[in-house]
C-alpha positions, 0 to 999 in steps of 0.5 A: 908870457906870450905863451901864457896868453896863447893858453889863457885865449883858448881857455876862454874860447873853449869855455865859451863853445862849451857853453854855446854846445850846452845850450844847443843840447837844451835846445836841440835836445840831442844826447850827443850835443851834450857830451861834445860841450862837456868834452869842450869843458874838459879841455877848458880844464886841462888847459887850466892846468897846463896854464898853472904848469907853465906859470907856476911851474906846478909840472904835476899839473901836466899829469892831472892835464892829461887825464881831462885830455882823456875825458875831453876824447872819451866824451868826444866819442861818447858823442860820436857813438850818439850821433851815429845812433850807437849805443855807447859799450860800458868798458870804455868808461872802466878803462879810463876809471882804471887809468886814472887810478894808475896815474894816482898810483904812479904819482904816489910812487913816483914813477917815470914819465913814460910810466905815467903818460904812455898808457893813457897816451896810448888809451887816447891813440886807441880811442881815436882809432874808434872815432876813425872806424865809426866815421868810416863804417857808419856815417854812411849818409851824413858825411861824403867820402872826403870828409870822412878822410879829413876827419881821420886823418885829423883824430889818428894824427891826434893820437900819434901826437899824444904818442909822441908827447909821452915819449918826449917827456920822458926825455926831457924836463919842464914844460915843451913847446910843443904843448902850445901844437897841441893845444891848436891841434886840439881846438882843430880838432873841436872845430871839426866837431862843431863842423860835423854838427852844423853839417848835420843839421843842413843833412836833417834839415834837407831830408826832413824837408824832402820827407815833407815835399813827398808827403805833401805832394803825395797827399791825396788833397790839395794844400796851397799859399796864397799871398796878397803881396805884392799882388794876388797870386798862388805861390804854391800849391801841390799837384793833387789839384789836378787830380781834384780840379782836372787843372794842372798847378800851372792853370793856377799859377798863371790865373789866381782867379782859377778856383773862382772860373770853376766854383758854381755862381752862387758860391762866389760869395765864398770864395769872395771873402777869402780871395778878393774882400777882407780875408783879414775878418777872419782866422780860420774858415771852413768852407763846403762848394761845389766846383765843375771839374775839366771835365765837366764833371760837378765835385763837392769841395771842402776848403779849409783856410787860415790867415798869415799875418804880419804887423796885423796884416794878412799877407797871405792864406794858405789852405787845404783842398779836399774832394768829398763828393762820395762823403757828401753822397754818404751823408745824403744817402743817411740823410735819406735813409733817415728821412725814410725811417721816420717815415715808415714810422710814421706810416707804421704808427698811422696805418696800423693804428686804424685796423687796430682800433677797429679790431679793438673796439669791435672786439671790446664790445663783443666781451662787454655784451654792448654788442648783443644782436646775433646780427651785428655780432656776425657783422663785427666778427667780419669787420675784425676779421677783414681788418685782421687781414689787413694788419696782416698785409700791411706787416707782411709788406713791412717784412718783405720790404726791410728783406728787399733792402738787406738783400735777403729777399729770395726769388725763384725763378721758372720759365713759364709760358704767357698763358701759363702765367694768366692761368696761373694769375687767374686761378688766384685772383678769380675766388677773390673776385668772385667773393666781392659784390663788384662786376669783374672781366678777365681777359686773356689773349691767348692767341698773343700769349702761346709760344710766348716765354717768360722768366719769373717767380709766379709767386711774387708775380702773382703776389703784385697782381693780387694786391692790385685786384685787392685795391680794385676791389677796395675802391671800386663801386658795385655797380662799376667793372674790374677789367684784368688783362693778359695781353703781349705786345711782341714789338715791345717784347713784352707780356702786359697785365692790366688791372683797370678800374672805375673806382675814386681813381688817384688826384694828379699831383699825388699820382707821381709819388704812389710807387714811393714807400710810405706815401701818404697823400696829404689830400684827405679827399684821396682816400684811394691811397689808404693802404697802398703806400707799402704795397705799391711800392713794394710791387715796383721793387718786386717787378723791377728784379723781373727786368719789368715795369710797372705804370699806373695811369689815374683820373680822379673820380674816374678810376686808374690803370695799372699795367705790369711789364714783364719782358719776353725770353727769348731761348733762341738769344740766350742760346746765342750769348751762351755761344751754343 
């Protein structure tokens, strides 16, 4: 009676953990899991037909009993296989297919005992041999060395005993005691599973939580947990804040007031709403400031944020750091290359319209006949003509710029001497002058220039010099003079060219901007600026890449000074950088 109990408990308890291992496969959704809560259920019925063995003294009962048995370890090692990531060979479930027709066919014939339940004895002592060789060869980082013996030493020692078992009832009749042994070595040994589970849920969990600290810590922003409870303070934030901030996360731990000393003042409003006033008015908030590093340096920051609640209380925030200075210096430099584009469209569709509709209107009237005097069709014929060229020099300057700005603008550089250089300058500029009704000057100094050297493209020198006397030429009045200079200032080591003239001159608040691309002065008196927008700026890029200068001084209705810069070569220092 007192045995039937025994066999009645461990029934139930088996069911039970069956169920709870099914439970934990649905939840866990791990394969293996499922095989060790089927295995609990096949002992659960060969625990059924060990009670009915007993009870009702059905003993053919004990044969079907050691066919679950078998199942119960076949599933147990199906689990094993799993849980070490193996995949499970086809020929363990044809053996026990096979085994299980042998034990129908020698109940039908009734054979022996020893006929009957050796083979799956042995079958079970071969199986828990494998169970042994898994552990030992592949659980290399789930379970230590001592564990893995226990655990051996717990499924040979099963085996044995179904060994022992088959030739113990073939000696003997009924129903032995020694089956109330076996049953509590074979819950041990379900235990030690539910063990191995649990252990393994602690190894996962530590190395998912390892995998998660080197991510983190790694991570190039700075994550953070702030609370409010039971006061302010950083409970945890990662060390790439010291990489964004120049501040350890000590400096933080210490002061929770830290990331408020380095925010600029008039971001405190900012942070305020997320540190100090209500962060409880929110969820999530994205934030961009600016903070000063320790080294004084000045980094834009963006902060992302959410807000841990309990009972409706915000408790805590936790939030992400990030340094997106160079992001911010991208967006300004589209920002302004936009701002640019539409600004050369704007110059393009307003200074190229004007040359065109002369040139249309002049060109309309000569088809049309309006325009019949030979007088004024010579007049208009030059007037299409000048602005012709106009459009020209306004397209070239276009073109030569967008070359500039894709880096496809070529020089060719030459060593040339300083009066070299004006004669050359002079040869171009002089029909130019000469052809204009305005009163000119060229100055050469020669006795500064000689034996002075300089490294340039005469072609693009020469080009900015030209526009320069073109402008003159342009905004000055007939009765006033053009002075060219060619001069060197050896203390500054530079050759200077000077284009002076006596013309509308430039107004003080537009002088500032007439190197910038596309300036227009909003000033419609300063007609002076007409056509220069892209030429000025043109020229300053083009002496910049000499290593030169380019200045302009301007009094308006009083004429404007522009002085070229180019610096001098000396062969003797280059020599010396050479080591020659």
């Amino acid at each position: 009676m007192v045995t039937t109990y025994i066999i009645g408990a461990f029934i139930m308890m088996s069911i039970v953990m069956g169920i709870l291992f099914l439970r934990l496969s649905h939840d866990d959704e791990n394969e293996f899991i499922l095989y060790w809560g089927i295995a609990w259920f096949f002992c659960s019925i060969a625990l059924i037909c060990l009670l009915f063995a007993i009870d009702r003294e059905f003993i053919q009962l004990l044969s079907i009993k050691k066919i679950f048995d078998m199942y119960s370890l076949q599933c147990l090692l199906f689990g094993i296989y799993r849980f070490s990531r193996i995949k499970i060979p086809d020929f363990w479930l044809r053996f026990s297919i096979y085994l299980t027709m042998w034990l129908g066919i020698s109940v039908y014939l009734n054979l022996d005992n020893l006929s009957t339940s050796l083979p799956i004895a042995l079958f079970d002592l071969i199986m828990a041999s494998f169970i042994c060789y898994i552990i030992i060869s592949k659980w290399k980082e789930n379970v230590d060395w001592m564990e893995k013996t226990f655990y051996c030493i717990c499924f040979m020692f099963w085996g044995f005993l179904k060994i022992y078992i088959a030739i113990y009832e073939a000696k003997n009749s009924g129903v032995p005691n020694i089956f109330i042994g076996e049953i509590l070595y074979t819950n041990l040994l379900n235990v030690c599973v539910l063990i191995i589970y649990l252990r393994n849920i602690k190894h996962e969990k530590q190395k998912t939580e390892e995998r998660f600290k080197i991510i983190v810590e790694n991570a190039m922003d700075a994550i953070f947990y702030y609370t409010f409870r039971p006061s302010a303070a950083f409970l945890y934030i990662t060390p790439s804040i010291e990489n964004i901030t120049g501040y350890s996360p000590q400096v933080f731990y210490k002061n929770p007031k830290a990331i408020l000393n380095i925010t600029r003042k008039q971001d405190f409003d900012i942070l305020n709403k997320i540190f100090v006033d209500d962060p409880g008015k929110f969820s999530t908030i994205s934030e961009v400031f600016q903070i000063e590093k320790k080294n004084n340096e000045n980094i834009w920051v963006e902060m992302h944020t959410s807000a841990i609640r309990e009972g409706g209380e915000v408790i805590a925030v936790e939030g992400i750091i990030r340094d997106i200075t160079e992001m911010k210096a991208v967006q300004d430099d589209l920002q302004t290359s936009k701002r640019a584009k539409e600004l050369m469209l704007s110059y393009i569709s307003h200074e190229l319209k004007t040359p065109i509709t002369s040139i249309l209107g002049y060109a309309t009237a000569l088809q049309e006949g309006i325009i019949n005097d030979s007088a004024e069709k010579k007049k208009a014929m030059e007037i299409i003509c000048r602005k012709s060229i106009i459009l020209e020099r306004m397209i070239l300057d276009l073109f030569q710029l967008s070359q500039l700005e894709t880096n496809q603008y070529s020089f060719t550089y030459k060593q040339m001497e300083g009066t070299e250089l004006a004669e050359y300058i002079y040869q171009s500029i002089i029909t130019e002058l000469k052809e204009s009704k305005i009163k000119y000057k060229i100055i050469i100094e020669q006795d500064l220039l000689v034996d002075i050297n300089v490294i340039v493209d005469p072609i693009r020198i020469n080009q900015i010099i030209t526009n320069l006397v073109t402008n003159a030429i342009k905004y000055t009045r007939e009765k006033n003079y053009i002075t060219v200079k060619f001069t060197a200032d050896k203390e500054r080591q530079n050759v200077e060219i000077s284009v002076i003239d006596k013309g509308q001159g430039i107004a003080k608040e537009d002088l500032p901007h007439i190197f910038e691309r596309y300036f227009k002065s909003e000033n419609p008196e300063t007609s002076a600026l007409q056509g220069r927008g892209l030429g000025l700026a043109l020229s300053k890029e083009i002496v910049e890449a000499h290593g030169g200068t380019i200045k302009a001084r301007s009094k308006y209705g009083k004429g404007s000074i522009f002085i070229v810069t180019i610096p001098i070569y000396f062969e003797e220092e280059e020599d010396n950088k050479n080591g020659r």
